[in-house]
MIDRENNU-137696 format. One record per residue (C-alpha): residue number from 0; residue in one letter; x, y, z. Coordinates in Angstrom, 3 decimals. Layout:
<nodes>
num = NUM, residu = A, X = X, Y = Y, Z = Z
...
</nodes>
This chain:
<nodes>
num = 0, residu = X, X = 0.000, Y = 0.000, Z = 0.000
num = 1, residu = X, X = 1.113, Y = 3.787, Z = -0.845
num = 2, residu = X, X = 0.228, Y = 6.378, Z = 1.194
num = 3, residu = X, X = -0.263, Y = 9.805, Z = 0.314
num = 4, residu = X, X = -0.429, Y = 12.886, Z = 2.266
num = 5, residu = X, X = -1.607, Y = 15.701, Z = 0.688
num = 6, residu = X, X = -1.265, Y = 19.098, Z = 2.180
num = 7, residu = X, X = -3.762, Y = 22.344, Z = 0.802
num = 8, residu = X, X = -2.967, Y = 26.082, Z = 0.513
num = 9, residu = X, X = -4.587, Y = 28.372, Z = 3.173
num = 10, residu = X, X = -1.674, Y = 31.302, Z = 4.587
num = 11, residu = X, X = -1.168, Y = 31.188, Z = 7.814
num = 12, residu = X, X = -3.793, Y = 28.975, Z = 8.552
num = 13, residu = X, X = -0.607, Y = 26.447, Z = 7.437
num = 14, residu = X, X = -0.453, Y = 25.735, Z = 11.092
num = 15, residu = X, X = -3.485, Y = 23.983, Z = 11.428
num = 16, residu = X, X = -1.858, Y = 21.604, Z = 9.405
num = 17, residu = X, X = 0.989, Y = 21.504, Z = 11.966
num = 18, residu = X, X = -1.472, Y = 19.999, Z = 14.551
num = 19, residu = X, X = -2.852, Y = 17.088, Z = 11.992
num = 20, residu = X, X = 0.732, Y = 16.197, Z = 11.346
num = 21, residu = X, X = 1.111, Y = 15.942, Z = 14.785
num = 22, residu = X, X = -1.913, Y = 13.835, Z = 15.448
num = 23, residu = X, X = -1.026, Y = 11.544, Z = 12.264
num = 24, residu = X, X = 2.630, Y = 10.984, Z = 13.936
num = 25, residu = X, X = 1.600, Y = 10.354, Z = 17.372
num = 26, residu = X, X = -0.771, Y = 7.516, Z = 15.316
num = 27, residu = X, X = 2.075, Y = 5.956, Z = 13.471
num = 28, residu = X, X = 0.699, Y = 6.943, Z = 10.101
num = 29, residu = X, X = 3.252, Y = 8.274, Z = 7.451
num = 30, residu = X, X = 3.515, Y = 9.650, Z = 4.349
num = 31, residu = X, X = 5.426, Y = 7.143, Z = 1.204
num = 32, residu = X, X = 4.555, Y = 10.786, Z = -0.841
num = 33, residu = X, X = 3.673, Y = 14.211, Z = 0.041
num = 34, residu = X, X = 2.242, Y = 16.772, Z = -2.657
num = 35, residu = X, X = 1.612, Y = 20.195, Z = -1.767
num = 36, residu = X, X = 0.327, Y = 23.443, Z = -3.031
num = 37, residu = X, X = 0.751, Y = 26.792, Z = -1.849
num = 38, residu = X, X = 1.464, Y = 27.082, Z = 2.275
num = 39, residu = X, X = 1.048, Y = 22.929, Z = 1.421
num = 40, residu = X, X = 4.226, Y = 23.073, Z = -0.320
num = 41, residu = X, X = 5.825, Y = 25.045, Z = 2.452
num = 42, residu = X, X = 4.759, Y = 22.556, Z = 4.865
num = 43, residu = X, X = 5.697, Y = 19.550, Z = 2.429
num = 44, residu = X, X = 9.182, Y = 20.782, Z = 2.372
num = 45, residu = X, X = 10.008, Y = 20.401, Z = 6.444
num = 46, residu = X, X = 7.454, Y = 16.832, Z = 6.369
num = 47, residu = X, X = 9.732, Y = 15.700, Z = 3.073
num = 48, residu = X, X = 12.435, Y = 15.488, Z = 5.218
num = 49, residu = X, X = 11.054, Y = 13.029, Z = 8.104
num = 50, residu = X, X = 7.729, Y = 12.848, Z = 9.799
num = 51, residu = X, X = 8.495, Y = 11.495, Z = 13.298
num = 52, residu = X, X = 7.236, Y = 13.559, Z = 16.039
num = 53, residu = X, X = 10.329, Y = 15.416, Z = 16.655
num = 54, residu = X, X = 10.113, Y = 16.536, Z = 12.965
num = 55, residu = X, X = 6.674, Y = 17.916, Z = 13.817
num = 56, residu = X, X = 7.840, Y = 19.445, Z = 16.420
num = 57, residu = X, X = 10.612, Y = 21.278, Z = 14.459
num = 58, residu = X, X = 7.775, Y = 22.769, Z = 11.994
num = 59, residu = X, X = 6.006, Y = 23.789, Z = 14.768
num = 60, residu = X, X = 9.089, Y = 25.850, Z = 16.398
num = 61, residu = X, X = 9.250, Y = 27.403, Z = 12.954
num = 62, residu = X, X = 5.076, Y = 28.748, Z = 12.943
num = 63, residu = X, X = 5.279, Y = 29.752, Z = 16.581
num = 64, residu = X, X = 8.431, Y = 32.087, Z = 15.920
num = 65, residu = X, X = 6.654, Y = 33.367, Z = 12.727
num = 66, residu = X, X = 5.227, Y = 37.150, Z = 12.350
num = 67, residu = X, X = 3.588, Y = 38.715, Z = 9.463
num = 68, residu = X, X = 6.551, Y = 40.923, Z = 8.411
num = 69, residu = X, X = 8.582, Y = 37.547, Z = 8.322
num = 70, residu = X, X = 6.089, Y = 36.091, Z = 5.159
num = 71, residu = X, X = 4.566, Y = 39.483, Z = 4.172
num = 72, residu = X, X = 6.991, Y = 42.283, Z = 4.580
num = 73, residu = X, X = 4.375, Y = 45.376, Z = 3.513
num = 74, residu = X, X = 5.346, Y = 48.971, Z = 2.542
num = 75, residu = X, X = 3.499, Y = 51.751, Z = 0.946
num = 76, residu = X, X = 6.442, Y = 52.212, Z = -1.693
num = 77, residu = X, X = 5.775, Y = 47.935, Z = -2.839
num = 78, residu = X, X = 2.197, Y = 48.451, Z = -2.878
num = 79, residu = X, X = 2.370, Y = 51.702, Z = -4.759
num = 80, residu = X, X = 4.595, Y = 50.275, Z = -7.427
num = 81, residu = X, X = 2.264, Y = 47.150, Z = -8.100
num = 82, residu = X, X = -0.959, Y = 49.125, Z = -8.267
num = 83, residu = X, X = 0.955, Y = 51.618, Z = -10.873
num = 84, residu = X, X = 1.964, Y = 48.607, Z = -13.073
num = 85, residu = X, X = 5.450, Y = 49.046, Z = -12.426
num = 86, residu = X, X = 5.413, Y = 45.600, Z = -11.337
num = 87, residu = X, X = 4.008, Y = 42.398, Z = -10.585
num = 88, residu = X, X = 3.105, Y = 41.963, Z = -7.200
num = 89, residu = X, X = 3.104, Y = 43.834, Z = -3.760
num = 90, residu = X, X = 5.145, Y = 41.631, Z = -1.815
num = 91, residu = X, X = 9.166, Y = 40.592, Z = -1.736
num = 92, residu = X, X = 8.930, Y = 37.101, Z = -1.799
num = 93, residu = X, X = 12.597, Y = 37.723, Z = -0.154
num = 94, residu = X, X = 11.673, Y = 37.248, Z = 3.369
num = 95, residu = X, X = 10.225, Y = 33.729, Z = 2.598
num = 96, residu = X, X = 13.109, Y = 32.507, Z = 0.437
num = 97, residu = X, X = 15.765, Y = 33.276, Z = 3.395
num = 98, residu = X, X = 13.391, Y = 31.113, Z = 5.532
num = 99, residu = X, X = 13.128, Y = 28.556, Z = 3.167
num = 100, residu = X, X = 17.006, Y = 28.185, Z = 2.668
num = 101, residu = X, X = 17.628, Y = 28.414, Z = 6.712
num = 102, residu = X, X = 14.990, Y = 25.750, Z = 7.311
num = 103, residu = X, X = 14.854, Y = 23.253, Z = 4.169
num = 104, residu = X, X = 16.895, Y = 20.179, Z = 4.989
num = 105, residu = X, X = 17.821, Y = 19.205, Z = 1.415
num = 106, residu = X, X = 18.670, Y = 21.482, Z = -1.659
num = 107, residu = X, X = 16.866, Y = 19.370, Z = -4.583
num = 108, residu = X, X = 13.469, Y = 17.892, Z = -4.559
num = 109, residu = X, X = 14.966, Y = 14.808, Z = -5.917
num = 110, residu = X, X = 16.844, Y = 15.285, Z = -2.977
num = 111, residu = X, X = 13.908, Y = 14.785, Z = -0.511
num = 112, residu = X, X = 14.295, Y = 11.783, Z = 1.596
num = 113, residu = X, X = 10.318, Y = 11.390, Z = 0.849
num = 114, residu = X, X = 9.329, Y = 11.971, Z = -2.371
num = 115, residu = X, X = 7.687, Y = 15.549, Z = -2.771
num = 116, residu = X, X = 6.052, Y = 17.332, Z = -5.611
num = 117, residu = X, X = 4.581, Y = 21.237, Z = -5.375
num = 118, residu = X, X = 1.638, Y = 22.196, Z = -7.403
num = 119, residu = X, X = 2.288, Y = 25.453, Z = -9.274
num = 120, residu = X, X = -0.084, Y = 27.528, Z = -11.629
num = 121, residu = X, X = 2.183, Y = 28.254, Z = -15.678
num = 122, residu = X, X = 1.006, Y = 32.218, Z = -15.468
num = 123, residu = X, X = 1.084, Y = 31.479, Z = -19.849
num = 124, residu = X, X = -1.550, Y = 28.237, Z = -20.133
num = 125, residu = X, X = -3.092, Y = 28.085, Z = -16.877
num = 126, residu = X, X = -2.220, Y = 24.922, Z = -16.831
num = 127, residu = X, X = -0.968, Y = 22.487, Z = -13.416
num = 128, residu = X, X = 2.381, Y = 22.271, Z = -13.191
num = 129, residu = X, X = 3.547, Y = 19.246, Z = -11.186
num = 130, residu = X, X = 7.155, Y = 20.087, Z = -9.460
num = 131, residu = X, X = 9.584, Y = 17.123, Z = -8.195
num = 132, residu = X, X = 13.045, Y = 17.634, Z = -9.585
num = 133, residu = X, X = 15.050, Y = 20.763, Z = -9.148
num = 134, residu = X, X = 16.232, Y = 23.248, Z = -6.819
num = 135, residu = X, X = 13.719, Y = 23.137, Z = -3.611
num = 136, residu = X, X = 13.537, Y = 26.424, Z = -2.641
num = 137, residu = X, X = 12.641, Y = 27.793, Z = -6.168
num = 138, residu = X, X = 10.203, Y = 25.226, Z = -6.801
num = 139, residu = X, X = 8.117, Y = 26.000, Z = -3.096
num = 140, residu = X, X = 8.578, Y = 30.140, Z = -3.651
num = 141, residu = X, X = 6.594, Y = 29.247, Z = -7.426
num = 142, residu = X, X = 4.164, Y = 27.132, Z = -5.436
num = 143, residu = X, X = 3.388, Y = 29.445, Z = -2.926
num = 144, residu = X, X = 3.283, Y = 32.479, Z = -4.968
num = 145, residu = X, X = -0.094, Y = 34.338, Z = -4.421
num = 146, residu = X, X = -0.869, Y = 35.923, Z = -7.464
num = 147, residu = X, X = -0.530, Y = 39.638, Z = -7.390
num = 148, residu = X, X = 0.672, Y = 39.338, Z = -3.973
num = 149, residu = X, X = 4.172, Y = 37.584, Z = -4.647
num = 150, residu = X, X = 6.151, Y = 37.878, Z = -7.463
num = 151, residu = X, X = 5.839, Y = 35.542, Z = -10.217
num = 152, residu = X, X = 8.819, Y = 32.537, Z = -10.058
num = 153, residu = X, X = 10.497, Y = 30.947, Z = -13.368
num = 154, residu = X, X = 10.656, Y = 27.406, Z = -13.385
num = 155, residu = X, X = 12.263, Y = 26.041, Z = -16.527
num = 156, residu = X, X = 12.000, Y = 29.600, Z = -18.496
num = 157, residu = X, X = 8.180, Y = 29.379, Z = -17.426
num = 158, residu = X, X = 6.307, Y = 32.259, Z = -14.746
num = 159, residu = X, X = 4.871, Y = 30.096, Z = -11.857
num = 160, residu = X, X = 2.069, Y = 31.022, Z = -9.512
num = 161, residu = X, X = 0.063, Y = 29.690, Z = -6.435
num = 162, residu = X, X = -0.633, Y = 26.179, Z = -7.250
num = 163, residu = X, X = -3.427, Y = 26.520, Z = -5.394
num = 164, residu = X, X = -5.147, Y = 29.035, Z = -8.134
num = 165, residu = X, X = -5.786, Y = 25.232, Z = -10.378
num = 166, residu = X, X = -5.292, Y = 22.763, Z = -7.602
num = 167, residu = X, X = -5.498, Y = 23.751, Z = -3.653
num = 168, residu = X, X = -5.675, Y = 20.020, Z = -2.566
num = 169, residu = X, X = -3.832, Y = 18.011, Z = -5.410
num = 170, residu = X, X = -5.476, Y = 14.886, Z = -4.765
num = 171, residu = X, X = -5.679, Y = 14.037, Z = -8.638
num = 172, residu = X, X = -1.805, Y = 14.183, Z = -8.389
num = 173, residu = X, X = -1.494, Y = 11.373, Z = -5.785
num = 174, residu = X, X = -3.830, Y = 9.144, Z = -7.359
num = 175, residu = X, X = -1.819, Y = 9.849, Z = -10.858
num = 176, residu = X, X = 1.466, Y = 8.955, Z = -8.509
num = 177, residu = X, X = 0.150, Y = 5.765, Z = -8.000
num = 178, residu = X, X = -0.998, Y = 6.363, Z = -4.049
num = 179, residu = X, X = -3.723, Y = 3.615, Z = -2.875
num = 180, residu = X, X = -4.320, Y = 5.473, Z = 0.461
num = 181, residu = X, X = -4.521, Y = 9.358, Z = 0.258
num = 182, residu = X, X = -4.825, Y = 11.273, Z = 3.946
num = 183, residu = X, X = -5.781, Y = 15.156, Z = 2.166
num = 184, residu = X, X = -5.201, Y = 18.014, Z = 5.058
num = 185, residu = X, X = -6.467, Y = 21.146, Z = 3.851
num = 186, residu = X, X = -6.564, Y = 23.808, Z = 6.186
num = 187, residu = X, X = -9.809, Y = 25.161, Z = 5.737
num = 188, residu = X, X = -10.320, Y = 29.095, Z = 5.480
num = 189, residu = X, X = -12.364, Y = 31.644, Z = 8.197
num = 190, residu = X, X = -15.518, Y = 30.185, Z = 8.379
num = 191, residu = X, X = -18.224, Y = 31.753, Z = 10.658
num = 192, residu = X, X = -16.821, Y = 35.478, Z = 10.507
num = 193, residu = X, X = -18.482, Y = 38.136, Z = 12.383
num = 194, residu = X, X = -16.901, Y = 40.539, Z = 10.097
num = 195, residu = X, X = -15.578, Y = 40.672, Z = 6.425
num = 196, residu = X, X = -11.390, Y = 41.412, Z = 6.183
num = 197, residu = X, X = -10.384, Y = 45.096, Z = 6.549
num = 198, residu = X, X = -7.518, Y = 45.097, Z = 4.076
num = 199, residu = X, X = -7.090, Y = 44.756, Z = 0.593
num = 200, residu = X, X = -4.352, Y = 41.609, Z = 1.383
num = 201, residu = X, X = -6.436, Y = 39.890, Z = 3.814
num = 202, residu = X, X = -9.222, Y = 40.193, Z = 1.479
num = 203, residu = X, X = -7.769, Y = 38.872, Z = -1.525
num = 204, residu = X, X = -6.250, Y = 35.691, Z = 0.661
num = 205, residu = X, X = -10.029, Y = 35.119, Z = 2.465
num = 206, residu = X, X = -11.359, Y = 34.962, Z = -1.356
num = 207, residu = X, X = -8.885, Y = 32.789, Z = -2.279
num = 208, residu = X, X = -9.630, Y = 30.556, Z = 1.060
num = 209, residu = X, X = -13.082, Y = 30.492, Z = -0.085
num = 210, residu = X, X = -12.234, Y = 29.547, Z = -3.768
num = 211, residu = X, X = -10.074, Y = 26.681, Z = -2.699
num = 212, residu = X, X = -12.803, Y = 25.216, Z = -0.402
num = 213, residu = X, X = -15.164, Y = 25.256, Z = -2.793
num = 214, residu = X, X = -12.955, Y = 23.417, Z = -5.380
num = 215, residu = X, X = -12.126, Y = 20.858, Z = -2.454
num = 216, residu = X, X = -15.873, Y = 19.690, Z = -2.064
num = 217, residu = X, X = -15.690, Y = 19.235, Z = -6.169
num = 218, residu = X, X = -12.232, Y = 17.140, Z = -5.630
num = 219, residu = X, X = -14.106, Y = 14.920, Z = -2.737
num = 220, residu = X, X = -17.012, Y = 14.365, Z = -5.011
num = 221, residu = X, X = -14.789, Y = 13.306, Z = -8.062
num = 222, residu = X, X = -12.305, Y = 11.194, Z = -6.411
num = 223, residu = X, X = -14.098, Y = 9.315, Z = -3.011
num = 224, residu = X, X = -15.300, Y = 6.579, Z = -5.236
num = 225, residu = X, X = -11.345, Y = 6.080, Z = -7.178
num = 226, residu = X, X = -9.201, Y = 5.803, Z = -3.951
num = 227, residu = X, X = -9.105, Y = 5.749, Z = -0.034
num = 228, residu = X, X = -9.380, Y = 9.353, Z = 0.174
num = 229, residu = X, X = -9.482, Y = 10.341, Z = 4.057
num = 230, residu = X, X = -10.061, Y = 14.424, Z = 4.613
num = 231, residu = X, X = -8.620, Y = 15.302, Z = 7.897
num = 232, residu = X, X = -11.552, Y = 17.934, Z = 8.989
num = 233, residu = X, X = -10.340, Y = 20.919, Z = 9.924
num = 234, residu = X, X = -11.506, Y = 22.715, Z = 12.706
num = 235, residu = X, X = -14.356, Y = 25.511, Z = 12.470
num = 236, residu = X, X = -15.719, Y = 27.924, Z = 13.426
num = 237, residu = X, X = -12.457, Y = 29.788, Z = 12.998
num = 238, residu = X, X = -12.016, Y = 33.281, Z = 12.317
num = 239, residu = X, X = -8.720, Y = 34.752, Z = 12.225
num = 240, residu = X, X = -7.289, Y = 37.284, Z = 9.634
num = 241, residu = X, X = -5.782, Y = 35.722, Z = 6.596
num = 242, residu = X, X = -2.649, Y = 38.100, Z = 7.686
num = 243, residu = X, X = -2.664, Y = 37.378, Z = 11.652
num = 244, residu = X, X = 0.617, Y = 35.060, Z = 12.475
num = 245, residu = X, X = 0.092, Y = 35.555, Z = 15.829
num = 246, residu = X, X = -2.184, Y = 32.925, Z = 16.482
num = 247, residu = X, X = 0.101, Y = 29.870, Z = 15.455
num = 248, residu = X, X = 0.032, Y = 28.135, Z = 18.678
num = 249, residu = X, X = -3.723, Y = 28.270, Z = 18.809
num = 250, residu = X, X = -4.219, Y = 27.063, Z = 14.939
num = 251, residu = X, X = -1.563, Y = 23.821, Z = 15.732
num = 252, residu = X, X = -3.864, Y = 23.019, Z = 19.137
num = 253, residu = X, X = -7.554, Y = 23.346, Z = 17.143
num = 254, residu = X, X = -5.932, Y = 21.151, Z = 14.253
num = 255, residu = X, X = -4.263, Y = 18.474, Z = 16.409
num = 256, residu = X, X = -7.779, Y = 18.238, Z = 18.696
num = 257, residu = X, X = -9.758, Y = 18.409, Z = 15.444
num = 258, residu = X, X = -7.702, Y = 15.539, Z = 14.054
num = 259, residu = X, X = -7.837, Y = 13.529, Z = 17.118
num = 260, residu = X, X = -11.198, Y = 13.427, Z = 18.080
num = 261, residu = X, X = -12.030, Y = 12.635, Z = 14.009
num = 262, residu = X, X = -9.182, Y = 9.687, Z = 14.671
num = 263, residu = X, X = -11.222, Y = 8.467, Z = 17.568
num = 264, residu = X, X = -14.120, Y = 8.582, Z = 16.325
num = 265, residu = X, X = -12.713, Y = 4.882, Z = 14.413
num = 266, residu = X, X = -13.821, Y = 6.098, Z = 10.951
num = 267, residu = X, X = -10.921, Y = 7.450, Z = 9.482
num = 268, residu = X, X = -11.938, Y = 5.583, Z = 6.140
num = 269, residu = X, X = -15.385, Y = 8.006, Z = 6.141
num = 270, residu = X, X = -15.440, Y = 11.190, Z = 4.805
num = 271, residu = X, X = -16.435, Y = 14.252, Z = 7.589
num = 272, residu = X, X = -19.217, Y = 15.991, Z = 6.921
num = 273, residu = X, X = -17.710, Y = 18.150, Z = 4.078
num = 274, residu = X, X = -19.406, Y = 22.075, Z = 4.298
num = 275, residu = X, X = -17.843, Y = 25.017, Z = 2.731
num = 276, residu = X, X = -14.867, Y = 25.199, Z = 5.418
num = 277, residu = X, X = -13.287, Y = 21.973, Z = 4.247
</nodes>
C-alpha cells in the first residue's frame, strides 16, 4: 500500500496543518509521498524530510516564531509600485526565500528523503504544473506564490504562480502517482466570521480561502469513489485574519484536537461531513 499525504494552501492557517501532522505521527501513520500546493508546499518541504514527532515538532518551532513581516513584509512604496503597473506583485517574496534556505533540509526535490512534488499555476496556459526535480527552494517560492501578492517565479524559463489558483488540494496528483491510500489536510479558510477582512491583502487571501474550499468539495465528489481518500476535517468555526501570524500556537492546538477526536471517532476511512470550510 502507498500512502499519500496531501497538504492544501490556506496562509497562515498552514499551522493547522501543523497539529494534523502531529496527530497523524503520534498515530504511526506516514507519508510514502507528500504533494503540496501553496502554504502545502511550504509545509511539504520540512514533512519531506522526516515525519516522526520530533520533525513535527521542528515545523512547529518554525510557525510559533513566525510574524507577518517575516512572510509578508508590507510597505506603501511595494504596494504603490504594483498598483501603478510598475510591477508584478506587492510583496518581496525575499523574506520567505531566506526562511526557506535556513529551514529546508535538502537542496533538490529529488533530494527529498520522501518523495515531494509542489503544485504550481504556468502564469502562460493556466495549466498544473507538477514540481519534483530541481532546486527546492525555487520550486516552493513558485508554489506558494499568491498571485498579485508575490512575485511571479520561473521554473524552466516558465512564470509560476500559487498552485493553489488550479489545484489547492492536489489529490488528482497522488492518485496519478500511483498512491492507494490518500490522507488530504487542507486547512480550511475563516468560516463563521463576524466581520468581512479590513484590508485589501487579507481580502484577496479570504477569497482565495473560499475559492479553494469550494474546489475541495468538487475534488471529494470526483475522487471518493477512485481511492481511499481520508479528509482530515479541519476545525471551524475559525475566524482569524488571513494576515494574523500571531495565532500559530492556537491554529496547531484546534488542528491536532480536530484531528484527534475525528481519529477516535474509528472512521478514518469516512469522509467528515464536508461544508464550505473543508
Amino acid at each position: 500500500m502507498t500512502t499519500a499525504f496531501v497538504l492544501s494552501g490556506g496562509n497562515n492557517l498552514g499551522a493547522v496543518q501543523v497539529g494534523m501532522l502531529r496527530a497523524l505521527a503520534e498515530r504511526h501513520i506516514h507519508p510514502d509521498m507528500i504533494i503540496g500546493a501553496s502554504v502545502g508546499a511550504v509545509n511539504g518541504g520540512w514533512l519531506a524530510a522526516g515525519c516522526n514527532v520530533k520533525d513535527i515538532d521542528r515545523l512547529a518551532t518554525t510557525w510559533e516564531r513566525m510574524s507577518r513581516n517575516d512572510i509578508f513584509p508590507l510597505s506603501p512604496l511595494g504596494g504603490l509600485l504594483g498598483f501603478m503597473g510598475k510591477r508584478d506583485h506587492l510583496v518581496s517574496n525575499g523574506h520567505l526565500r531566506r526562511l526557506l534556505e535556513r529551514e529546508l533540509q535538502f537542496d533538490s526535490l529529488e533530494d527529498a528523503p520522501i518523495p515531494l512534488t509542489v503544485i504550481s499555476a504556468d502564469v502562460l496556459t493556466g495549466r498544473e504544473t507538477a514540481i519534483s526535480t530541481g532546486n527546492a527552494v525555487q520550486a516552493i517560492l513558485a508554489s506558494s506564490a499568491i498571485p498579485g501578492v508575490f512575485p511571479a517565479v520561473d521554473i524552466d524559463g516558465r512564470p509560476q504562480i500559487d498552485g493553489g489558483v488550479v489545484n489547492d488540494t492536489p489529490v488528482s496528483h497522488a492518485i496519478g502517482a500511483g498512491a492507494d491510500v490518500i490522507w488530504a489536510l487542507p486547512t480550511g479558510f475563516s468560516c463563521s466570521a463576524s466581520r468581512a477582512p479590513t484590508s485589501a491583502l487579507a481580502m484577496i487571501l479570504h477569497a482565495i480561502g473560499i475559492m479553494s474550499s469550494q474546489r475541495l468539495v468538487l475534488n471529494i465528489e470526483r475522487y471518493h469513489k477512485k481511492v481511499d481518500l481520508r479528509i482530515v476535517p479541519p476545525p471551524c468555526p475559525l475566524e482569524i485574519s488571513p494576515i494574523d501570524f500571531s495565532q500559530a500556537p492556537k491554529l496547531i492546538e484546534d488542528g491536532y484536537n480536530s484531528a484527534m477526536a475525528w481519529l477516535d471517532s474509528g472512521r478514518p476511512d469516512v469522509r467528515p461531513d464536508i461544508t464550505l470550510q473543508a
